[in-house]
C-alpha positions in Angstrom: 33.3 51.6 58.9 33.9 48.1 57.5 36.3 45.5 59.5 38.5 45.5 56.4 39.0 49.3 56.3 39.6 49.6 60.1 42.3 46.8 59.9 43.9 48.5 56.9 43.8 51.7 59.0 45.5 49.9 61.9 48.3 48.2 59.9 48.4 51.6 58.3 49.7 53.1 61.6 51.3 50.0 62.3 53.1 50.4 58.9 54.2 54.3 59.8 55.4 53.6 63.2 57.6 50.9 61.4 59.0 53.5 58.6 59.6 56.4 61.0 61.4 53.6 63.6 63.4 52.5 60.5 64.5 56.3 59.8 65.7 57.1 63.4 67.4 53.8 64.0 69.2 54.7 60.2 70.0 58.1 61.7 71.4 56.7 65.1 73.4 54.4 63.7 74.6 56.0 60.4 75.8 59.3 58.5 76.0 60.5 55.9 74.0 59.6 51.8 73.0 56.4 53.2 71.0 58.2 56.6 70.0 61.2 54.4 68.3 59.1 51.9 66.7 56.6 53.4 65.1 59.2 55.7 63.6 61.1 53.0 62.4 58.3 51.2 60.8 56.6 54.5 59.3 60.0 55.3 57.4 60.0 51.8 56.1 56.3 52.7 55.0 57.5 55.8 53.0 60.2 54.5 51.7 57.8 51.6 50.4 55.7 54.5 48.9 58.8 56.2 47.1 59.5 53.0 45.6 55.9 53.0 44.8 56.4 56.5 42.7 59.0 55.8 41.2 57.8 52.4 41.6 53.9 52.2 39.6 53.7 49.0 42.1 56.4 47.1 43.7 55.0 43.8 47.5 54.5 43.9 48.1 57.4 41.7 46.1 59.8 43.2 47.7 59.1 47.1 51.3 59.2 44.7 50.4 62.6 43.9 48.9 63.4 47.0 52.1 62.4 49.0 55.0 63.5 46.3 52.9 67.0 46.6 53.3 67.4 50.5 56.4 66.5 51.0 57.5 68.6 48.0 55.5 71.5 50.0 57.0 70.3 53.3 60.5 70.7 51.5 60.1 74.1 49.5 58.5 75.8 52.9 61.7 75.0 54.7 63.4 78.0 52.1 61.9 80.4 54.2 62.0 81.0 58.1 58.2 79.2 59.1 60.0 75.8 59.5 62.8 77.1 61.9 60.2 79.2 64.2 58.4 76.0 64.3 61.2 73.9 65.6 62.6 76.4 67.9 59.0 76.5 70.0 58.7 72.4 69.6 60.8 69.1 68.8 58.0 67.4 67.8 56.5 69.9 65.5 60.3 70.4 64.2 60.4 66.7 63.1 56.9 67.2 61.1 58.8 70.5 59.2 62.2 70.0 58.9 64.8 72.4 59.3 66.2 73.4 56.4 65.9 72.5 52.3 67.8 69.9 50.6 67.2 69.3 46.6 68.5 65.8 47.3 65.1 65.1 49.6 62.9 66.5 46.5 64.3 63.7 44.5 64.2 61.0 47.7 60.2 61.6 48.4 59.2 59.9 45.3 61.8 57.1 45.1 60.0 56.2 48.6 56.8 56.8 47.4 56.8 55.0 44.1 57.3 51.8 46.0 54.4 51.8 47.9 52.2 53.3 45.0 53.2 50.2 43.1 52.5 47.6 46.1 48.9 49.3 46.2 48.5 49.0 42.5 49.5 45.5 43.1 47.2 44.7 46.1 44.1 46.6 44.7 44.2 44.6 41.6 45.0 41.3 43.4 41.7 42.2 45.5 39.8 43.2 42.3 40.7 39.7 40.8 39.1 37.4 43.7 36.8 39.5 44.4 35.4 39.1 40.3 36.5 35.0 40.9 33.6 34.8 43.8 
C-alpha cells in the first residue's frame, strides 16, 4: 500500500469520526427536521467514506451507488423486526441499524451523498490534471 492511499485511508476515518461527531452533537443539541436531516445525510457521507476506505481507487459514481444502495438497504430492513432485535441485544449495533423506517431518511442519504461524490469527482480530476502537467 502506497503512502498516498494509507493517508487517504486515515483522513478517511478521520473524515467519519468528524461526520458521526457532527450528527450526535446536532442530536444533543437539536430536535426536530433540522436533527433528523442532517443525521441522515451525515450517515450517507459516512458510509461514502467507508466505501473509499475500503476501495480508495473507486470512481465517484460507483461509491454514490454503492453508498445510496446501503443505506437504502439499511432503511427498507428497518420495516421488518431484524433492526429492533438488533438494538435490543446492543447499543452499538442499534446505532449501525436504526430503529425504525422513515421515507424522509430515503430522500436525506443521497442529498449527503451527492456532496461528497461531487468533491471526489472534483479531486480525482484535479489529481488527473497535474499528474498529466508532470
Amino acid at each position: 500500500m502506497s503512502f498516498s492511499v494509507r493517508w487517504i485511508r486515515l483522513a478517511l476515518v478521520g473524515l467519519a469520526v468528524v461526520f458521526a461527531a457532527a450528527a450526535y452533537g446536532i442530536r444533543a443539541v437539536m430536535d426536530g427536521p433540522i436533527e433528523q436531516y442532517s443525521g441522515a445525510a451525515l450517515s450517507g457521507a459516512i458510509v461514502y467514506a467507508i466505501v473509499l476506505f475500503i476501495r480508495p481507487s473507486i470512481t465517484p459514481w460507483i461509491a454514490g451507488v454503492i453508498a445510496v444502495a446501503y443505506c437504502w438497504f439499511i432503511e427498507f430492513a428497518q420495516l421488518t423486526t431484524i433492526p429492533a432485535t438488533i438494538f435490543e441485544h446492543s447499543w452499538f449495533a442499534g446505532q449501525l441499524v436504526g430503529a425504525q423506517f422513515d421515507l424522509v431518511d430515503v430522500t436525506w442519504y443521497p442529498i449527503g451523498i451527492i456532496l461528497f461524490v461531487a468533491a471526489h469527482w472534483y479531486l480525482r480530476s484535479r489529481a488527473a490534471r497535474t499528474a498529466d502537467t508532470r
